[in-house]
C-alpha positions as CSV (number, residue, x, y, z in Angstrom):
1,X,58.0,80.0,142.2
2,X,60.9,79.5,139.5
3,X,59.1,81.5,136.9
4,X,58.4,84.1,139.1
5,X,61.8,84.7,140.6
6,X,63.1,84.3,136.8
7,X,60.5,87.6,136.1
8,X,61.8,89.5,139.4
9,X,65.6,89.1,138.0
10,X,64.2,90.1,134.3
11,X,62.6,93.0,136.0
12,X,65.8,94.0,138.3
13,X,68.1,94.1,135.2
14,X,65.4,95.8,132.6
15,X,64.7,98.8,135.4
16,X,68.3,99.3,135.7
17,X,69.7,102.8,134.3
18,X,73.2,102.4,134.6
19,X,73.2,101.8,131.0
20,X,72.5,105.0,129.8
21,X,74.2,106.1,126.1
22,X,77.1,108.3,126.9
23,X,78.7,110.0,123.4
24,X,81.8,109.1,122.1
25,X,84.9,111.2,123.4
26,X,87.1,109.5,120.6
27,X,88.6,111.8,118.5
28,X,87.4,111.1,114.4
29,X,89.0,112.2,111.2
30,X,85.3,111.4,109.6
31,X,85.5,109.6,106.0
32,X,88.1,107.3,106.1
33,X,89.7,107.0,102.6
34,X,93.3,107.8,102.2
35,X,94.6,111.0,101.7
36,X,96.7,112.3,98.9
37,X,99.0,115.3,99.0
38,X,101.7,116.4,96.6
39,X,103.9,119.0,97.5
40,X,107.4,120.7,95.6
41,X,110.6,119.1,96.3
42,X,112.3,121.2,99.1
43,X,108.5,122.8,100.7
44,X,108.9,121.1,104.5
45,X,105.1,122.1,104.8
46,X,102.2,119.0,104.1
47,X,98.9,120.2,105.0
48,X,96.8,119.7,107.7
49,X,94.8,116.8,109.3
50,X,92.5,117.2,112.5
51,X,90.0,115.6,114.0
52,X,87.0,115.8,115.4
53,X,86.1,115.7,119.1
54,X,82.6,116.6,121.0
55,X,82.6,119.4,123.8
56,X,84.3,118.0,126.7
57,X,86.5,115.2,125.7
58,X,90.4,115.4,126.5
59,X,92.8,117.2,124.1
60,X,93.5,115.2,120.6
61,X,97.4,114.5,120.6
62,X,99.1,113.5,116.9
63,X,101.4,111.0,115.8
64,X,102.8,110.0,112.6
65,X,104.6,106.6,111.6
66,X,106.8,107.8,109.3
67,X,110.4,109.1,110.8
68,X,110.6,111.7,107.6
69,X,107.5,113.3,108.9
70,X,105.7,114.9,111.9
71,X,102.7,116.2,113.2
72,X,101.7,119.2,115.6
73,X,99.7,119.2,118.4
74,X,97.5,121.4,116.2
75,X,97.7,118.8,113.2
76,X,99.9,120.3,110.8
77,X,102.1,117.9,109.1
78,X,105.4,118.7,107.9
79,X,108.9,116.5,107.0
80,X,111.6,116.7,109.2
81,X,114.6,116.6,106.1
82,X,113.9,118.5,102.8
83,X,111.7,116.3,100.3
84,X,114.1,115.1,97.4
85,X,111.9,113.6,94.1
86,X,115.1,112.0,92.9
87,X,115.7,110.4,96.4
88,X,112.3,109.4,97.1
89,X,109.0,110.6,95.4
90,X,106.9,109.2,97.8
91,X,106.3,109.4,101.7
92,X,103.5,107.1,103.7
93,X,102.1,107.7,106.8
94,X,100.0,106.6,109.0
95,X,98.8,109.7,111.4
96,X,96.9,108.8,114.5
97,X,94.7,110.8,116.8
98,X,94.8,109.8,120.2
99,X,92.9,111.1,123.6
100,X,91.8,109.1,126.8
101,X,89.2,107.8,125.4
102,X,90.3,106.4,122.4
103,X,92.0,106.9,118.9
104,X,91.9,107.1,115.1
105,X,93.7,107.1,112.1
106,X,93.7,108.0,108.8
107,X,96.6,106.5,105.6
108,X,98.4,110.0,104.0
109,X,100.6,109.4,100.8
110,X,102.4,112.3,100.0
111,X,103.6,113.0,96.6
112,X,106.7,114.6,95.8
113,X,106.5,117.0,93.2
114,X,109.8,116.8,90.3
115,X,110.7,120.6,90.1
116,X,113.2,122.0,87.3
117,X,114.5,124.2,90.1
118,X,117.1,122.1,91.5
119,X,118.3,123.8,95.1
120,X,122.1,122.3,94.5
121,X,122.4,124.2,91.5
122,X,124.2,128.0,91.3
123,X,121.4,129.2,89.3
124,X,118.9,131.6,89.9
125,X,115.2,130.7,88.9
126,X,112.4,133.4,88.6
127,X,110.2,130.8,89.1
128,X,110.1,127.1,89.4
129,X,108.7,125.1,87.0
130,X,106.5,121.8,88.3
131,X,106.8,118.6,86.3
């Protein structure tokens, strides 16, 4: 009587489909190495950084650790003061993609490019010249 009550229980729980495999809503950036980005002193724009989510799962909202930088709703990244190279030459982030379902995140350094064209000067430049 044991084993057979054992094998209805077995039975009850291997016949059950409430487990079915549902896909992941969780937004994904994909390959997670960091990301390196160098950009001109005084250019506010970074690049951009989405990820991916599968028809029907909630809308992605961004989030960077670094005060000096933010992110769109769309996943553009950009500082919030003027990059300096003599202040600071590098920023770190940590951007994070975040729905109901879950979240992500990817490392970002960017690089701040040294740039002969100094923006406190009274000269006029042509063009900039990148060190």
């Amino acid at each position: 009587m044991k084993r057979l009550s054992l094998f209805f229980i077995f039975f009850l729980i291997s016949c059950d489909n409430s487990n079915e495999v549902n896909v992941s809503l969780v937004p994904d950036f994909g390959y997670h190495i960091d990301r390196i980005v160098s950009v001109p002193e005084g250019q506010t724009i970074v690049g951009q950084f989405t990820a991916s989510i599968p028809e029907g799962a909630s809308q992605i909202n961004y989030s960077s650790s670094n005060i000096d930088l933010s992110i769109s709703s769309e996943g553009l990244l950009s500082f919030n003061i003027l990059p300096d190279y003599e202040t600071l030459s590098e920023h770190l982030t940590v951007i994070t993609a975040s729905n109901d379902s879950g979240s992500d995140q990817i490392n970002v350094k960017v690089k701040v490019l040294d740039t002969l064209c100094e923006f406190n000067t009274a000269a006029v430049f042509d063009s900039c010249i990148f060190e």
